[in-house]
C-alpha positions in Angstrom: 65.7 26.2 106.7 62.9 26.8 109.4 65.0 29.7 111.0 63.9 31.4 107.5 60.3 30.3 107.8 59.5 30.1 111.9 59.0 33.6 114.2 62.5 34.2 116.0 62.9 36.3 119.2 65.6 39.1 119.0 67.2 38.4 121.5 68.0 34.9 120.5 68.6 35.7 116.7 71.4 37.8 117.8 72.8 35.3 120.0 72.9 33.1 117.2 74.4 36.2 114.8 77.1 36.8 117.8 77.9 32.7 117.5 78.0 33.0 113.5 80.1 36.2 113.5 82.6 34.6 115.9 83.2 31.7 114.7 83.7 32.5 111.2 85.6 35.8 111.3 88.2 35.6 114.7 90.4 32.3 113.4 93.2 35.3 113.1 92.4 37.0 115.9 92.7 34.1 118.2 95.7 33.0 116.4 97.6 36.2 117.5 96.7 35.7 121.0 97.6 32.3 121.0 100.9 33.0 119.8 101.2 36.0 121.7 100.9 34.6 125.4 101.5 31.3 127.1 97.9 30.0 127.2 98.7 27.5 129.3 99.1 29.6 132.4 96.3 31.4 134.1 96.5 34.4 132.8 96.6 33.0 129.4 93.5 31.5 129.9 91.9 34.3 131.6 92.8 36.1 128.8 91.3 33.8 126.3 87.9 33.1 128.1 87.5 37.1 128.7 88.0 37.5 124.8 85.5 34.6 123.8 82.8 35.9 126.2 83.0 39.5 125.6 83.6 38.9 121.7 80.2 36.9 121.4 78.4 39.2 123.7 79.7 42.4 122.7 79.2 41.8 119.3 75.8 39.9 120.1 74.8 43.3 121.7 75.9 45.4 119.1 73.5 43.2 116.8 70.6 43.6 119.1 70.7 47.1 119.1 70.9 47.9 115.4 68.3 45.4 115.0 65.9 46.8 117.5 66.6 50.4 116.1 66.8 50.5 112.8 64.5 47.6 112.1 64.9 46.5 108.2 67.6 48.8 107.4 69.3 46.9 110.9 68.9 43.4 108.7 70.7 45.2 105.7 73.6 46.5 107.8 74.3 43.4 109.5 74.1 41.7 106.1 76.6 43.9 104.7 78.8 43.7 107.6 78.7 39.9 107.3 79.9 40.4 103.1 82.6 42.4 104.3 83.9 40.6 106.8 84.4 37.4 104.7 86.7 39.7 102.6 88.6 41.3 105.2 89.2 37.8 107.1 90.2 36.6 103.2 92.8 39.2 103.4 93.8 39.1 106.3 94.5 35.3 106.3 95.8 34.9 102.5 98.5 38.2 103.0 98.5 38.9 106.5 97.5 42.1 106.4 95.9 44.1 109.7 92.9 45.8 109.6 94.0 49.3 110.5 93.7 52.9 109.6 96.5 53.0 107.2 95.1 49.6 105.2 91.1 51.2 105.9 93.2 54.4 103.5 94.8 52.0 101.2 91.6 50.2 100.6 89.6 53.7 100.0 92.5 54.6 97.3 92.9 51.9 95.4 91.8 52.4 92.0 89.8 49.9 89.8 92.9 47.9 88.3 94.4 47.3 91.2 91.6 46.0 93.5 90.4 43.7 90.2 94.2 42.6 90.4 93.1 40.2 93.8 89.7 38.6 92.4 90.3 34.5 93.0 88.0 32.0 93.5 89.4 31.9 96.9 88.1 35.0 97.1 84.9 34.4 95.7 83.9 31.7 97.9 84.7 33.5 101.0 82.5 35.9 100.2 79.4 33.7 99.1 80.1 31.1 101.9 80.9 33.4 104.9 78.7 36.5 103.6 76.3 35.7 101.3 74.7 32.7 102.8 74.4 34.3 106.1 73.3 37.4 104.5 70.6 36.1 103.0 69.2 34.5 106.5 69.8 38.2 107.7 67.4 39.3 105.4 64.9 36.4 105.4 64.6 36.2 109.1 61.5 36.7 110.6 62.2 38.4 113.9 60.2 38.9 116.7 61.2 42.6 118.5 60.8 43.6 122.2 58.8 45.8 124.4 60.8 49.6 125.3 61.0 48.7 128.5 61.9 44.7 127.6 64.8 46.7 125.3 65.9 48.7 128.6 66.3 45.4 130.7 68.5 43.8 128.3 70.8 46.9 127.3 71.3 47.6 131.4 71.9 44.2 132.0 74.4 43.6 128.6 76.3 46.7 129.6 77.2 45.5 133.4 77.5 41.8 132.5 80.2 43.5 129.8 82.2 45.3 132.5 82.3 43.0 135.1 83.6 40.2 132.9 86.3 43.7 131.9 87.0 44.5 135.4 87.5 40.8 136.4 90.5 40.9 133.7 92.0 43.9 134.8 95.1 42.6 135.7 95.8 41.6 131.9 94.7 45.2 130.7 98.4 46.4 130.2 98.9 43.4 127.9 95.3 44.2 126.0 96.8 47.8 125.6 100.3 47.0 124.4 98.5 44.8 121.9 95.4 46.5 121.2 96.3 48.4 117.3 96.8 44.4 116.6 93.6 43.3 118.5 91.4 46.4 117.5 92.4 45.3 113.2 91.5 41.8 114.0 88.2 41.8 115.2 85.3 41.9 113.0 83.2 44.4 112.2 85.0 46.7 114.5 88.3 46.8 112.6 87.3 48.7 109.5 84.1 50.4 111.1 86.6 52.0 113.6 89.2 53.0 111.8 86.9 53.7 108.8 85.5 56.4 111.1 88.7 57.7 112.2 89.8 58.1 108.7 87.4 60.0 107.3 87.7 61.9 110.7 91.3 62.7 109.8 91.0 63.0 106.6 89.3 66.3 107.2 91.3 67.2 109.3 94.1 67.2 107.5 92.6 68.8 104.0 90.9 71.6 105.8 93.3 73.6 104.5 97.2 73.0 102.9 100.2 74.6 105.2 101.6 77.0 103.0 105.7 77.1 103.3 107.6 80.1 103.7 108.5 81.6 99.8 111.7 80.0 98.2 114.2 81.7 95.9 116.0 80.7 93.0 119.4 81.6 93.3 121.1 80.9 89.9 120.3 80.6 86.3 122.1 77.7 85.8 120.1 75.0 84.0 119.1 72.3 86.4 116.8 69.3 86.4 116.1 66.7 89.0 113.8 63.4 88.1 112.6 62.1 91.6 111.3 58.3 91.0 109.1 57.2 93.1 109.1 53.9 93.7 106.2 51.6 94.7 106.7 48.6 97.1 110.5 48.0 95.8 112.6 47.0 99.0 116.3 47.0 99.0 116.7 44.0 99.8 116.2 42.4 96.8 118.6 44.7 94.5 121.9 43.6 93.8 123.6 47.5 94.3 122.9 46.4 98.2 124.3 42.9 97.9 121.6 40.8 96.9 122.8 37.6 95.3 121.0 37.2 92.2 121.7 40.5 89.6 118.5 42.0 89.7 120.3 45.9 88.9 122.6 44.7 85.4 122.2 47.8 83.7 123.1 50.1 86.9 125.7 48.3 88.0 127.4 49.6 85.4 126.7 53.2 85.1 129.0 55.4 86.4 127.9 57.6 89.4 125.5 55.8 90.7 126.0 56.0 94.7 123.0 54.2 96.8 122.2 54.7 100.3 120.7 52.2 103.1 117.2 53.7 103.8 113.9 53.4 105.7 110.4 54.5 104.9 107.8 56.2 107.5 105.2 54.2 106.8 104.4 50.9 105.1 101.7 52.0 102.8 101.6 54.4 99.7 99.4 57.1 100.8 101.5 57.9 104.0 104.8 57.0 101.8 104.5 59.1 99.3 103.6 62.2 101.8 106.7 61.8 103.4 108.5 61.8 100.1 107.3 64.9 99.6 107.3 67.2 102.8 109.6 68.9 104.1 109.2 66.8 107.3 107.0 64.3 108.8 104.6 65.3 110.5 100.2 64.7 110.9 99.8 68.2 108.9 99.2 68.7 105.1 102.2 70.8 104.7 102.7 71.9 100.9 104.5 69.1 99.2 107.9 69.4 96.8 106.3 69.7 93.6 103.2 72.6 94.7 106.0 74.1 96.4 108.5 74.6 93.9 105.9 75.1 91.2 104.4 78.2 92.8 107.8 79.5 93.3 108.7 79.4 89.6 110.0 75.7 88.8 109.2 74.1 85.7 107.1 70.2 87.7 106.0 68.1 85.8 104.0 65.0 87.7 104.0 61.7 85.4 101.9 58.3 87.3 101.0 55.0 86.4 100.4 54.8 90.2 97.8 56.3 93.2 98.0 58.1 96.7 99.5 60.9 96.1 98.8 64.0 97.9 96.7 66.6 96.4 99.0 68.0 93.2 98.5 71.5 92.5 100.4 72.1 89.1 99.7 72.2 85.1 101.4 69.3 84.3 99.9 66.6 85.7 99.7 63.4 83.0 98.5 59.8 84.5 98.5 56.8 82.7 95.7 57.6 79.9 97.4 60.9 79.0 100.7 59.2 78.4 99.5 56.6 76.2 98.1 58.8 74.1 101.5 59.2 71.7 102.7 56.4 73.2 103.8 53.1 70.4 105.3 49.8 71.5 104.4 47.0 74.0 106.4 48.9 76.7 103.6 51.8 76.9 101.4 49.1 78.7 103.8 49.3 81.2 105.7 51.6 83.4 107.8 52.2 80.1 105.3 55.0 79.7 106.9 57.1 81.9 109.4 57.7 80.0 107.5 58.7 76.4 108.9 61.7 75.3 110.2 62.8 78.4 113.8 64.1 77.4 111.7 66.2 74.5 109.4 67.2 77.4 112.4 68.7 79.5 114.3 70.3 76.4 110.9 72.2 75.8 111.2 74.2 79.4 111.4 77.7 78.8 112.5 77.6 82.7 116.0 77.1 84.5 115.0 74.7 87.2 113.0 71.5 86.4 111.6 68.9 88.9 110.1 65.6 87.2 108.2 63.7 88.8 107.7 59.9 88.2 105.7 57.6 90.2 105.6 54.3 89.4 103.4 51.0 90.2 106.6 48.5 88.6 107.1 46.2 91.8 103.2 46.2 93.3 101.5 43.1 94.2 99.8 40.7 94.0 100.4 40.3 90.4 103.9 40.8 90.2 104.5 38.6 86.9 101.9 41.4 84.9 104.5 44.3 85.9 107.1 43.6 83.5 106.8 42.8 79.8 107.3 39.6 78.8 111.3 39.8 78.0 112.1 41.1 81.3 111.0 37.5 83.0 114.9 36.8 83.8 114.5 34.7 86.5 111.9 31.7 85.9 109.6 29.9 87.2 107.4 32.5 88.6 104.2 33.2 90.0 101.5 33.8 88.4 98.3 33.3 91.1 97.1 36.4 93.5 97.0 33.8 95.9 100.6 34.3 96.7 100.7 31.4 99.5 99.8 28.7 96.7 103.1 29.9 95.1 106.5 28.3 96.0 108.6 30.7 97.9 111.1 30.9 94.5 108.3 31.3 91.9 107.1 34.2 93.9 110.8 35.8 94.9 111.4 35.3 90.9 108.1 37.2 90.0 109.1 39.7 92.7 112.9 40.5 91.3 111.9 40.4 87.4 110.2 43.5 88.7 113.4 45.0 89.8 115.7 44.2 86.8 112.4 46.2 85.0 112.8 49.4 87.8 116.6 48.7 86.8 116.2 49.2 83.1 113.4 52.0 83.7 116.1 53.9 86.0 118.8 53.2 83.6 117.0 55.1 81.0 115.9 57.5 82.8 120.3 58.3 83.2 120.4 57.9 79.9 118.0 60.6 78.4 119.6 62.9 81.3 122.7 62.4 79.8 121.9 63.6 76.7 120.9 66.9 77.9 124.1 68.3 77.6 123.0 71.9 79.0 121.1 70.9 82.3 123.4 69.8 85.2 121.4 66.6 86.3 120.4 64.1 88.8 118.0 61.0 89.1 117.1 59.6 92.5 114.9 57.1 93.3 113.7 55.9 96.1 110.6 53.8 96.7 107.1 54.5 99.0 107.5 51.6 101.1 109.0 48.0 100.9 107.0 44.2 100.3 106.8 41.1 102.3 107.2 38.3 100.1 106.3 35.2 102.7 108.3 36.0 105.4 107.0 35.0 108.8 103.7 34.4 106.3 103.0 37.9 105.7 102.4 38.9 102.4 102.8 42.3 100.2 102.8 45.5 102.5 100.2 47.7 105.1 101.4 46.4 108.3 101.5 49.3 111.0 105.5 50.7 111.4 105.6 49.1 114.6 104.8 45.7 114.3 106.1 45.7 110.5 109.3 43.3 109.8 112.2 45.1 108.0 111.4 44.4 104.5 108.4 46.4 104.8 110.4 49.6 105.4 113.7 49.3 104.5 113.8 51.1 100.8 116.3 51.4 98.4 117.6 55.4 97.5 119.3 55.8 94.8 121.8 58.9 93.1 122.9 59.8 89.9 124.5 63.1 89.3 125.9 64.0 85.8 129.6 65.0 85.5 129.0 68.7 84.9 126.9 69.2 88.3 129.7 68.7 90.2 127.9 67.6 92.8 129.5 65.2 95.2 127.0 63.1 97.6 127.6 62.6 101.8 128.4 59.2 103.3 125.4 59.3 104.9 125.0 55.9 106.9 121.2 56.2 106.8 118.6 58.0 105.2 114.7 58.8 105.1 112.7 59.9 103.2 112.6 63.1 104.5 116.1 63.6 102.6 114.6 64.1 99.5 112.6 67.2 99.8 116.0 69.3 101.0 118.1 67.2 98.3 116.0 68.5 95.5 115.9 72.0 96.5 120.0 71.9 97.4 120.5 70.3 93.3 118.4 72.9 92.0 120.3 75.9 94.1 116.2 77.0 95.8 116.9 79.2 99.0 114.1 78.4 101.2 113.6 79.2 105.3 112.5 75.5 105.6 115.5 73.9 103.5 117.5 71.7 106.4 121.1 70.8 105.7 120.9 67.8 107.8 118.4 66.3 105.3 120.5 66.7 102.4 122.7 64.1 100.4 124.7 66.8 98.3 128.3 68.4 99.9 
């Protein structure tokens, strides 16, 4: 190519950088204003000119002055930008997903099998087509810089050309601001190096130090344990106890005391999910979480996880996958079967009175739904089997999705069972799940969407009671529920006085 072998000015390279950048990496972002507005009235088109100009200047500028700085490191960061963009627009347009600061955490937490759960060939080729190629003319480029004062000229200029063509828009600013979270995770590189920024930001925050809670007290010596499921990206909708029409719950259907309650999440991510799970309310602090909580004030916890995300876990026993499949034998121990190795044995062992188990599971997480069951739970056939969930018909990928339920199902099922055979604890299981899953509706895929613009099956979550006969407990007819409910529901079941514990926010009478 002679823009590899020929001198280039700066100025122009960028230009032609801004150009690249644009038209490879807003398709989605322009799609969302399209379908947001009338484009066909003045405004609409006001709107859409504004964004074109100030999307290839802003971002031609931006260019220009990393370039100019940072020289060859400048090329490098431009190059990398251009490799991660081609996977964030490959997201973004194969699941839907927004680029915000709740996906930058997901991203930044997903472990190793997970993330190698999306690798496609779709994949691949967005990144060596859209990143790669243009990466390497990044780097080959020979580019001819300008004079200081040449570099002063075109920054003062830029910067005024950029805010008159802002201040000519100003009468559409309320709409830019209404819809900015969705603008601001659409447009590339700003949406990850924003809200990557911000995260780490308030990520410190937030673990500067834990919020102690006031000190709890235990108030009987009756026997008690609670097993608090967490489950990952299970919605209700999709479980038969709620109505759904193919039996996806067989085995709880049939167990006795089994009450379930219509429910919403706080957020539509793990990381945020799970927090809420375990605070005593929702708030932007790091309060201490149920199991730290109740450990420190003399509860037997024990945390079991095939999964990710969860706040920091301050107690001895903490056993992820690895430590589980240690004395682990059959096919179910590559799955979330695990969980349940020698738990009943692991509870009978408890020199303590109170007991809080913890498991968190990874049964109904995507995009590989089929791999999240063993091979005889595949009830409902055909299913999908590609991470390119589009490519899938709309009933191979709801089958793969609810052979992931009938396996929670059996997983929860057991769970009763081994409780029930515990004849000297009064006990209860309740599950509910982090967040719910998309599964092609309004072609959005999986989960991460922010609360606001999320559709229902992203946050409406299933929570689910069982209460053995000799706890006596009877449950509230609650009409709705949070997550929130479970951190006062534990400590109510297990009879812990604490200055936090809200009645509101429990299920038990």
């Amino acid at each position: 190519m002679r823009l590899l072998k020929d001198n280039i000015k700066i100025v122009h390279f960028c230009l032609l950088i801004g150009c690249l950048n644009f038209l490879f990496f807003h398709y989605p972002f322009f799609k969302f204003i399209f379908n947001s507005l009338d484009y066909r009235s003045f405004n609409g088109i006001t709107i859409i000119i504004c964004f074109i100009i100030l999307m290839v200047i802003a971002n031609s500028f931006a260019f220009f002055l990393i370039l100019y700085l940072l020289r060859f490191a400048g090329k490098i960061v431009l190059a990398l930008s251009f490799v991660i963009n081609a996977m964030a627009v490959y997201f973004i347009n194969t699941y839907g997903v927004i680029i915000d600061g709740g996906m930058v955490g997901n991203v930044l937490n997903t472990n190793y099998d997970e993330a190698a759960g999306f690798f496609s060939v779709k994949l691949l080729l967005y990144v060596i087509v859209l990143g790669v190629i243009p990466a390497i003319i990044i780097i080959k480029a020979k580019i001819v810089t300008v004079t200081f004062k040449r570099f002063l000229g075109i920054t003062s200029a830029t910067l005024l050309f950029i805010l008159i063509v802002a201040f000519a828009n100003s009468q559409n600013w309320l709409w830019v601001d209404k819809n900015s979270k969705v603008l601001g995770g659409l447009a590339m590189p700003w949406s990850y190096t924003v809200n990557l920024s911000l995260h780490f930001i308030h990520q410190h925050q937030e673990n500067e130090k834990e919020i102690l809670l006031p000190d709890a007290t235990i108030k009987d010596h009756q026997k008690s344990v609670v097993v608090l499921v967490i489950g990952e990206s299970a919605r209700s909708e999709n479980f038969s106890l709620y109505g759904y029409g193919k039996n996806t719950n067989p085995l709880l259907s049939k167990t006795p005391d089994v009450y379930k309650f219509n429910a919403t999440s706080c957020a539509t991510y793990t990381t945020a999910g799970v927090k809420c799970i375990l605070e005593h309310k929702n708030t932007g602090e790091l309060y201490e979480i149920l199991p730290n909580y109740l450990y420190r004030n003399g509860v037997e916890v024990v945390w079991r996880t095939t999964n990710w995300g969860e706040p920091p876990v301050h107690i001895k026993n903490y056993l992820n996958k690895e430590a589980l499949m240690k004395d682990c034998k059959g096919d179910g121990c590559a799955y979330d079967e695990v969980l349940l190795n020698n738990l009943k044995e692991q509870i009978a062992a408890s020199t303590k009175d109170k007991v809080l188990i913890v498991l968190h599971t990874s049964t109904s997480h995507g995009p590989e739904y089929s791999k999240k069951y063993p091979p005889q739970f595949e009830t409902f056939k055909p299913v999908c089997n590609s991470v390119e969930l589009a490519k899938c018909s709309n009933t191979e990928l709801v089958n793969a999705y609810d052979n992931t339920i009938g396996y929670t199902d059996y997983i929860l099922y057991n769970v009763i069972e081994d409780l029930k055979q515990l004849k000297e604890y009064k006990s209860a299981m309740i599950f509910v799940s982090d967040h719910g899953e998309s599964l092609g509706e309004k072609n959005l895929y999986m989960h991460g969407l922010p609360l606001s613009l999320a559709p229902k099956q992203q946050y409406d979550i299933p929570f689910i009671v069982w209460t053995s006969d000799n706890s006596l407990k009877q449950l509230k007819t609650e009409n709705s529920l949070t997550q929130e409910y479970v951190f006062h529901s534990v400590l109510n079941f297990l009879g812990i006085q604490s200055p936090v514990y809200n009645e509101e926010l429990n299920i038990f009478k």
